[in-house]
N, C-alpha and C positions, 0 to 999 in steps of 0.2 A: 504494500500500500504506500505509495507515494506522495506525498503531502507539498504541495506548490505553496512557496512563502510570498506572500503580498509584499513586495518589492516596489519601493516608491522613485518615481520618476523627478530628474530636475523640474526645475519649473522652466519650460519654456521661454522664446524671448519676450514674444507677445507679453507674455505674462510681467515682468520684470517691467518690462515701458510702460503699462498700465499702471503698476503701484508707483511706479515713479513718477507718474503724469500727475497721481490723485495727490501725491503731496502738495501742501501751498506752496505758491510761487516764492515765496523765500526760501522756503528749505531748499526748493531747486538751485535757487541760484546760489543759496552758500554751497553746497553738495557739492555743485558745479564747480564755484571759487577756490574750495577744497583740496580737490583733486587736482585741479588744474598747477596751482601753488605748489603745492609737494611735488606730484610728479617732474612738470616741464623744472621749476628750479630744483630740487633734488638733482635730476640728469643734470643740470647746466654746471651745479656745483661739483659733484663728480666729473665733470668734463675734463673743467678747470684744472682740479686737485690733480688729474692725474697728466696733465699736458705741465702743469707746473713742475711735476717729476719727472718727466722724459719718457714715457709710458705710453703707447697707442691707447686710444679708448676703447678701443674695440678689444684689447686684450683679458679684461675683465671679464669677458662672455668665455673665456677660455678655461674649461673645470681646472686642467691642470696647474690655472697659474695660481700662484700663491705669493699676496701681498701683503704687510702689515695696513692699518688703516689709515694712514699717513697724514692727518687732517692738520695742519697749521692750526694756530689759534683763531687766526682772521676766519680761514673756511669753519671751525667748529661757532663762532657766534653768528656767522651765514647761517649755521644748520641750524642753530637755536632760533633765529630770526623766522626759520622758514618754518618750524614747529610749530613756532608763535602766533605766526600770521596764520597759516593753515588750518590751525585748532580752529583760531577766533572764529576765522570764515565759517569752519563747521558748527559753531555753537551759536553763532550768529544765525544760520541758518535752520539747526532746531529748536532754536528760539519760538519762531513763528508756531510750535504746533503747541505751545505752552500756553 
């Protein structure tokens, strides 16, 4: 007797754009501000740090390579900054559903 286990499916994309649609318009746009902040400057500061050391940027994608985290003081308060900023955005943004 073989017993089929109720196996849950991801949620769809459909699905995910709808619950994101239904959020208030702030929460989009901090959501949005959010991401956008960490991701694009996160990479720019990474770029940097590692053109600063004489390092391809592309070589990081490489499993083998192995780096210490090399961050200057200047680029670690860049990261603090972009922490800063990024959070705000996101709490600024689920501000609105409060």
């Amino acid at each position: 007797m073989s017993k089929v286990q109720d196996v849950r499916k991801p949620p769809d994309l459909d699905f995910i754009i709808e619950a994101f649609l239904s959020w208030p318009t702030q929460t989009q746009i901090g959501i949005i501000m959010f991401a956008v902040t960490w991701l694009i400057g996160g990479n720019l500061l990474f770029y940097f740090s590692m053109k600063r050391r004489g390092i391809p940027y592309w070589k990081i994608l490489v499993p083998s390579f192995k780096t210490t985290f090399g961050l200057n003081a200047k680029e670690w308060l860049i990261l603090a900054g972009l922490a800063v900023t990024s959070l705000s955005f996101g709490a600024w943004g689920i501000s609105a559903q409060y």
